[in-house]
C-alpha positions in Angstrom: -6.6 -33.3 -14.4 -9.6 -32.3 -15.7 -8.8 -29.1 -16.8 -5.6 -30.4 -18.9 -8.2 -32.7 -20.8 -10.2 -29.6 -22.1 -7.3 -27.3 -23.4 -7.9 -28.9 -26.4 -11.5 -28.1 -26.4 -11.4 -25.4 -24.6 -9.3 -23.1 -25.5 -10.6 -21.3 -28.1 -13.6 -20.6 -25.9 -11.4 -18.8 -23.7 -10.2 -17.0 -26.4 -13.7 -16.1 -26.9 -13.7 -15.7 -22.9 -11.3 -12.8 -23.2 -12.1 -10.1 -25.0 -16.6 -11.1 -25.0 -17.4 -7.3 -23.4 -20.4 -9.2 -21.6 -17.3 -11.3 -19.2 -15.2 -7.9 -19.0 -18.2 -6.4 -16.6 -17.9 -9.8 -14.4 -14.0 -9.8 -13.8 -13.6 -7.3 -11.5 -15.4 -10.2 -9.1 -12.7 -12.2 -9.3 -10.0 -11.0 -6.9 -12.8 -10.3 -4.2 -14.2 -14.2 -4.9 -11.2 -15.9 -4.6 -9.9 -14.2 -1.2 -13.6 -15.3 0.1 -12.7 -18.9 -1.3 -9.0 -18.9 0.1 -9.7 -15.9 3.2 -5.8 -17.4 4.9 -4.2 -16.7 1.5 -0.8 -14.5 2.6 -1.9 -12.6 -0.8 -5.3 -11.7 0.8 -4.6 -10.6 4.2 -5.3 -7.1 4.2 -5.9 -6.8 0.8 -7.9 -8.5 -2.5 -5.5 -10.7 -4.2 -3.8 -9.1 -7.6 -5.6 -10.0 -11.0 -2.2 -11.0 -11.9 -2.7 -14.2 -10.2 -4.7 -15.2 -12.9 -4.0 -12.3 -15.9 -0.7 -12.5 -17.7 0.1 -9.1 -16.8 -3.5 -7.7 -16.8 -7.0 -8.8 -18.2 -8.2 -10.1 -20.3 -5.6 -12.1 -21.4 -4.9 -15.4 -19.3 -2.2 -17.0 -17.3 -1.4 -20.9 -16.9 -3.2 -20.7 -13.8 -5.9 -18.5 -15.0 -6.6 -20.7 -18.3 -6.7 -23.5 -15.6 -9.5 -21.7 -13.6 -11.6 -20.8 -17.1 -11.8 -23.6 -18.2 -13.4 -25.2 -15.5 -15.8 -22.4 -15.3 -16.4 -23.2 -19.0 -17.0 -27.1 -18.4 -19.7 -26.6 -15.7 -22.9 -27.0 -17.8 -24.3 -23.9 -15.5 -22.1 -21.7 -16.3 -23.5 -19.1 -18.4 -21.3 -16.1 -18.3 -23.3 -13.7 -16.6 -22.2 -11.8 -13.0 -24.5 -14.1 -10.9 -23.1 -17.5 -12.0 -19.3 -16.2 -11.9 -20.3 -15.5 -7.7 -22.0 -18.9 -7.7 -19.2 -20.8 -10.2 -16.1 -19.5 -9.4 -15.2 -21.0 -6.3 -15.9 -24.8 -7.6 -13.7 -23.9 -10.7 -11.2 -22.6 -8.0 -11.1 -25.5 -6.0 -10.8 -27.9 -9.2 -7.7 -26.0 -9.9 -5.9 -26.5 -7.0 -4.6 -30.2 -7.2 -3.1 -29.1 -10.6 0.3 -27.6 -11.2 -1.0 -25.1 -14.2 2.7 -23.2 -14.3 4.7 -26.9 -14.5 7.2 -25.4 -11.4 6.7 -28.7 -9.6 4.1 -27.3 -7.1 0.7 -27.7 -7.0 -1.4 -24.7 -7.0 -3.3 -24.9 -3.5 0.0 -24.8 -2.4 1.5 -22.0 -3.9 -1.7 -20.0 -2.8 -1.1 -21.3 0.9 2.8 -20.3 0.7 1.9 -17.0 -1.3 4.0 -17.6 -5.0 2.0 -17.1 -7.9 0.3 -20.7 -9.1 0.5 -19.2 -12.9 4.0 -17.7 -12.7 6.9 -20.6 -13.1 9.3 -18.2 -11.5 7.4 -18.1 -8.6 8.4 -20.7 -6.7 9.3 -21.0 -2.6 11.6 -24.4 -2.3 11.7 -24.3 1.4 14.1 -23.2 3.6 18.4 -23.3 2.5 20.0 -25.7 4.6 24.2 -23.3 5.0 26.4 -25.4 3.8 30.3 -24.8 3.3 33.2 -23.8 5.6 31.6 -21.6 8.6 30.6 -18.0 8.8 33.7 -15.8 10.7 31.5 -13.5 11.5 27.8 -14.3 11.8 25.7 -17.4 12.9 24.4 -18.5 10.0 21.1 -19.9 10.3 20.2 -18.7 13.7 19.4 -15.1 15.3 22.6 -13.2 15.7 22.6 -10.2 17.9 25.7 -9.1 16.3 24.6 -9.4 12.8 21.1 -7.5 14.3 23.0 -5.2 15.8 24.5 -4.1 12.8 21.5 -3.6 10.9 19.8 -2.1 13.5 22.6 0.7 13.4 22.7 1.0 9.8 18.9 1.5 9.5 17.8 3.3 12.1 21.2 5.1 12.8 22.7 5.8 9.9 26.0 4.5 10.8 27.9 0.7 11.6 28.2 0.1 15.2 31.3 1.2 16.5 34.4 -1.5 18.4 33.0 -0.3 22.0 29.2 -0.9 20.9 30.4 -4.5 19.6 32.5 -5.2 22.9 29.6 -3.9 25.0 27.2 -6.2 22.9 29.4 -9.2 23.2 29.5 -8.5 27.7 26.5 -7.7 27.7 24.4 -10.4 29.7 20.9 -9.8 27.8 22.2 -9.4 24.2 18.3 -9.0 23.4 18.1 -6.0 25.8 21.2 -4.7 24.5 20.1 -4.4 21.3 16.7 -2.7 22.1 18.2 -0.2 24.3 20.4 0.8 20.8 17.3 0.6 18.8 15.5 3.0 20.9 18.3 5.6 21.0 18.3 5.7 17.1 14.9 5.9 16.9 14.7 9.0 18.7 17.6 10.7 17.3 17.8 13.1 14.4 19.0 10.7 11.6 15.7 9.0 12.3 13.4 11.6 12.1 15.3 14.1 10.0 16.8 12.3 7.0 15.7 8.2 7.0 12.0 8.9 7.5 11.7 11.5 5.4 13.1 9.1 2.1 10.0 6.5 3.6 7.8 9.4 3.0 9.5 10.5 -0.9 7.6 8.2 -2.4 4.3 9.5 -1.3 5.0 13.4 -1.2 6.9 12.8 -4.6 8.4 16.6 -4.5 9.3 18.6 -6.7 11.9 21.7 -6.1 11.1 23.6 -9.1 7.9 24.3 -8.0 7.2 22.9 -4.5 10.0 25.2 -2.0 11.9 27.7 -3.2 10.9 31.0 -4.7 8.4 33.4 -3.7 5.6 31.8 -6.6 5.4 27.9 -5.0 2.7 26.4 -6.1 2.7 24.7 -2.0 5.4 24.0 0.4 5.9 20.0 0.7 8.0 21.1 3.7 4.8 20.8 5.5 4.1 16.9 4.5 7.9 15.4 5.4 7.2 17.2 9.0 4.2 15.4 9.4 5.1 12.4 7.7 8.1 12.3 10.5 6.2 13.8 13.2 3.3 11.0 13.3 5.7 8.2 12.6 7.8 9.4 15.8 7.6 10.0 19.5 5.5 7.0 20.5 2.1 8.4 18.5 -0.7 6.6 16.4 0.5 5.8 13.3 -3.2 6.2 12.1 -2.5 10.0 12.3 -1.2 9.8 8.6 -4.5 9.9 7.3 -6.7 11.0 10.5 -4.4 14.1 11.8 -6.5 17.5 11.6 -3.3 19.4 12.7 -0.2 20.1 10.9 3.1 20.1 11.9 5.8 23.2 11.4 9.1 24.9 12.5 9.0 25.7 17.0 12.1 27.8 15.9 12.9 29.0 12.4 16.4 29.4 13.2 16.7 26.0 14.5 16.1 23.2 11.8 14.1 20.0 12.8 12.5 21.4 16.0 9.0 20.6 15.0 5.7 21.1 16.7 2.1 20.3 16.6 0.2 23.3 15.2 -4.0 23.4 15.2 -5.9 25.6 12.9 -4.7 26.7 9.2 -1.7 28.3 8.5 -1.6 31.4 6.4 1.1 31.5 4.3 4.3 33.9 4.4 3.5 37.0 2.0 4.1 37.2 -1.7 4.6 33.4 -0.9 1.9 32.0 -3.0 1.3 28.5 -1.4 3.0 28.7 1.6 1.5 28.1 4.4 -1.3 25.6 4.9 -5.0 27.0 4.6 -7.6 24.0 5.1 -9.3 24.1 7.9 -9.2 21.4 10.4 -12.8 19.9 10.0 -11.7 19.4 6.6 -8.4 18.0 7.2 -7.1 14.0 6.9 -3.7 14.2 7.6 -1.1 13.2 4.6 -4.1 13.1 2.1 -5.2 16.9 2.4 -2.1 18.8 2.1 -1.8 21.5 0.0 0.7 20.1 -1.8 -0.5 16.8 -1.8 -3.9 18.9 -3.5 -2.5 20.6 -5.9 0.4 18.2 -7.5 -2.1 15.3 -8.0 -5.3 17.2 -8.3 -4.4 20.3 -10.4 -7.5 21.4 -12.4 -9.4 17.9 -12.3 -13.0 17.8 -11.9 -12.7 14.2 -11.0 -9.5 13.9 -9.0 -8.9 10.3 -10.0 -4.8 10.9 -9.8 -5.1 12.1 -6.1 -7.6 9.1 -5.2 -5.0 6.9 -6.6 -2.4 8.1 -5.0 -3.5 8.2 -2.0 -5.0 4.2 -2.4 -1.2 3.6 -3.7 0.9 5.2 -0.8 -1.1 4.4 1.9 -3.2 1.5 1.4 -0.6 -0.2 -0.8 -2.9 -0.9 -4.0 -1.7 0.5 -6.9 -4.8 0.6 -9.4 -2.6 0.9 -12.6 -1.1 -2.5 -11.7 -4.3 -4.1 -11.3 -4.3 -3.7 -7.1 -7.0 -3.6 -4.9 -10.1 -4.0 -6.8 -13.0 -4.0 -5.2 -16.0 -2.6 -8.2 -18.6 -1.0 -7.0 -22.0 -2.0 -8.4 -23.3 0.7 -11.4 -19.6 2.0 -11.6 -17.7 3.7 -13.5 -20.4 6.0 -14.4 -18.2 8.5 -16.5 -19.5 11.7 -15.1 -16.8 13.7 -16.9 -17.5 11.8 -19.8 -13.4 10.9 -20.0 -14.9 7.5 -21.6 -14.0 5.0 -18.9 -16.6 2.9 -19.4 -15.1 1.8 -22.2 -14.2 -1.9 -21.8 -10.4 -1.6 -21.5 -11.3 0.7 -18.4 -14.4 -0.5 -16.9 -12.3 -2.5 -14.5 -10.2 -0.4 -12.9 -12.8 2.7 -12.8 -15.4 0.9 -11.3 -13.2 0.9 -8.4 -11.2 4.2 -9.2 -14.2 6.5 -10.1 -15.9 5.8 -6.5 -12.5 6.2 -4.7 -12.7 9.5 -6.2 -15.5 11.3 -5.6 -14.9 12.2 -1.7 -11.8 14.2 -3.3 -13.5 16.2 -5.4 -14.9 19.3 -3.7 -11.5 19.9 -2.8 -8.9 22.4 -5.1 -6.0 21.2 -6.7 -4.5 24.4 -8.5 -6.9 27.3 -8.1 -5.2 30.9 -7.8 -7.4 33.5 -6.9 -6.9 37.2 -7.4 -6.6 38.1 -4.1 -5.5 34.8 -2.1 -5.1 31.7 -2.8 -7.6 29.2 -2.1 -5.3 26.4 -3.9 -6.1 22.8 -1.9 -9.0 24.4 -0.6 -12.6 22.8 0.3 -15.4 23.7 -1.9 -18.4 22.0 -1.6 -19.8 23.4 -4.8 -17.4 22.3 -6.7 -17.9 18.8 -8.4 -21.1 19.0 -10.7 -22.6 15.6 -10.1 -23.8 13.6 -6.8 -21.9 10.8 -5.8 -21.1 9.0 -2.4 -17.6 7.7 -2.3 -16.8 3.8 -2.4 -13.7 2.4 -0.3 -13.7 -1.3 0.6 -17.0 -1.6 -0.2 -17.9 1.3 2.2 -20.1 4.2 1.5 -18.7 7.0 3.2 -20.0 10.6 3.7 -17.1 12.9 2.8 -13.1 12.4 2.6 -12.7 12.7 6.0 -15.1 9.9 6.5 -13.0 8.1 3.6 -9.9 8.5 5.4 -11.1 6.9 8.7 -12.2 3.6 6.8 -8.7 3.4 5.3 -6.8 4.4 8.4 -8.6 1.6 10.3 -8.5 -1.1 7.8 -6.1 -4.1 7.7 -4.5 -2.3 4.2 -3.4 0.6 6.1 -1.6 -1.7 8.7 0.0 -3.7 6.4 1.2 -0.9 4.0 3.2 0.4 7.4 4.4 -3.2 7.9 5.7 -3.5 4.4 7.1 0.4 4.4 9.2 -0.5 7.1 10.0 -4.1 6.2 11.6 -3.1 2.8 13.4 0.1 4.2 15.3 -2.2 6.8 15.4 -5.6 4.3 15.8 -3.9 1.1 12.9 -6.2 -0.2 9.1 -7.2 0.7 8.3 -10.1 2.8 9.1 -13.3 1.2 7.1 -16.8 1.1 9.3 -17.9 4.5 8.5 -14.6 6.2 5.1 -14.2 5.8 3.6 -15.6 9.0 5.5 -13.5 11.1 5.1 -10.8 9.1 1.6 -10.9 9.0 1.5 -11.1 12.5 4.0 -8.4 13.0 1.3 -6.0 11.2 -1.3 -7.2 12.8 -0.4 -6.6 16.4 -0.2 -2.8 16.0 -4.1 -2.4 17.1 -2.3 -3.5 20.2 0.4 -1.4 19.9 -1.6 1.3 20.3 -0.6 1.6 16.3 3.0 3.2 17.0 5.5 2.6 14.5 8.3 2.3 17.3 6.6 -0.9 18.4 6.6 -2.5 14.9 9.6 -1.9 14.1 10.8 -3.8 17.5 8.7 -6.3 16.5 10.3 -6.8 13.0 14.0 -6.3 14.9 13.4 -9.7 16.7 12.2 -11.2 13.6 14.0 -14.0 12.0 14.4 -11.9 8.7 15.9 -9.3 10.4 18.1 -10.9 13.2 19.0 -14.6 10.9 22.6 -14.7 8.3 
């Protein structure tokens, strides 16, 4: 209530609030504060909440929610604008928010976070669970798990086809529908739909190829072939999962003549002469998995000093925090420095670099496109190749070098719950919604025990009730 008493007052001040330069250095603190002041949020478990929780769209302008939020920081006499108070602030102005419904959807906002809408978006809005109503379902049970209907899906998916009449009559005698249904799962998860053509769409969004210059023709500038085989091969055959970003092997053709027969192969890889690009040359010390391809390299490096593009990237496809839309900001402390003087610390950038630029510098001392006369060292390592000291920054972490980088994001809860949601939206055709999310979240976060495999997820999410419930 309070905080509807001061819009009068108050908002010009946030007005003020908004585009000060002195409050654009503090609100890259935000998303990290209120996940510490709300650490059950569904929008904080393994991840920082968006700053479109409180940004209409992004900073600095305000939400309904965020102007809530402001202008209790501005009514608390201590408040003085600096980074210091926002830590020490923030959470009080938080907590006076919460009992008021700032987007006027009829729910008040510590609800909303605990349900995971967005308090400042009116379209927002979980209403509970839809009680079927009308004649009954033919087909399906509606509003209870249906093998049938499961069954179906799972054959779809994973399978690539509908279940056949004998796979339905089998289903409907068999005495353990669950087992059933598990036993059909595994068979399509080991068969060649699954690893040859389904997985490899999960992974075009991450290699993001390119056929005009990335397989045919003897001048490639790298053969993505290389990234869907490992891409498939780590997400297959019962192995860690974690091997997407950890995997200091690659993965090519046991028999040229025979398509999909794939292998684990150590060392680097020449490539095929007058094939520029090939083969795979990093060395295994070097290598983290889906992160250090060549192609990966060289179509989001290219000739970047800073590769800021291939940080991002990789931060979008695998850790699920897409910078550009405000995701995953956690600023490092004396960031962005602008050591390629690109003018990021310019307020409109400041935020996002001072998570970015840090990301970035345990990519830099390797190649993007670099054609030498004689080979091609293209996706290379160089150590001598960025001009300035820096240690990368991810979660917080200082790490060492990029293979150091990727074992902090291959271990973190980001990395677990990018698979979950890969996986969920492949077989639901959308992300988890506000009634899924507990199970969801515990889905993801049972793969440690899993031993990470992607198999056992994907069981897990089969017996879900957003999977298995008309």
């Amino acid at each position: 209530m309070q905080a509807r008493l001061l819009v009068g007052v108050g908002l010009c001040t946030l007005v003020g609030f908004a585009v000060r330069p002195e409050l654009a250095n503090a609100k890259p603190i935000g998303p990290s504060l209120f996940c510490s002041s709300y650490p059950d949020a569904s929008a904080c478990a393994g991840r920082v909440v968006n700053c479109a929780h409180c940004h209409d769209g992004a900073p600095p302008w305000l939400n309904p929610y965020g102007l809530t939020v402001g202008i209790n920081l501005w009514a608390d006499p201590s408040f003085s604008a600096v980074e210091d108070d926002y830590e020490r602030c923030l959470p009080n102005a938080l907590a006076m928010a919460e009992a008021d419904d700032s987007d006027e959807d009829g729910v008040p906002n510590r609800e909303e976070i605990d349900v995971g809408t967005g308090p400042g978006d009116a379209t927002s809005v979980f209403l509970g669970d839809v009680i079927p109503s009308g004649a009954p379902n033919p087909d399906f049970s509606v509003g209870t798990y249906d093998p049938r209907f499961a069954l179906r899906r799972v054959m779809i998916t994973y399978c690539g086809r509908s279940p056949s009449y004998e796979e339905l009559a089998e289903l409907a005698a068999a005495s353990d529908a669950g087992a059933f249904l598990h036993e059909r799962l595994d068979q399509c998860l080991s068969s060649e739909y699954w690893r040859q053509e389904a997985l490899h769409r999960l992974a075009d969004p991450k290699v993001r190829p390119e056929r005009a210059t990335g397989l045919e023709g003897e001048f490639i500038l790298a053969d993505y072939s290389w990234d869907y085989r490992l891409f498939s091969f780590v997400l297959s055959g019962s192995r860690d999962a974690r091997d997407l970003l950890l995997a200091t092997y690659h993965v090519g053709e046991r028999d040229q003549m025979v398509e999909g027969i794939i292998e684990q192969v150590p060392g680097s890889m020449a490539g095929k002469p007058m094939r520029m690009g090939s083969g795979q040359p990093l060395q295994p010390p070097r290598r983290a998995g889906m992160i250090t391809t060549q192609w990966f390299l060289v179509m989001n490096t290219m000739f970047s000093a800073l590769p800021r593009s291939t940080a991002a990237q990789a931060y979008r496809a695998y850790l699920g925090s897409d910078i550009s839309e405000n995701d995953g900001i956690h600023p490092v402390v004396g960031e962005p420095r602008d050591v390629d003087q690109k003018g990021v610390r310019d307020a409109a950038c400041a935020t996002c670099h001072s998570t970015l630029d840090p990301l970035s510098y345990a990519f830099a001392d390797y190649n993007g496109i670099k054609v030498g006369m004689n080979d091609n060292p293209s996706g290379q390592y160089d150590p001598n190749r960025s001009a300035w000291d820096g240690d990368g920054v991810i979660f917080g972490e200082r790490v060492k070098d990029l293979v150091d980088w990727a074992h902090f994001a291959a271990n973190s809860d980001a990395f677990l719950r990018n698979i979950g949601e890969m996986f969920y939206q492949q077989a639901l055709g959308h992300l988890p919604t506000p009634r899924d999310l507990t199970e969801f979240i515990a889905n993801w976060k049972a793969l440690p025990e899993d031993d990470y495999r992607a198999e056992k997820f994907i069981h897990r999410l089969v017996d879900s009730a957003a999977f298995g419930v008309p």
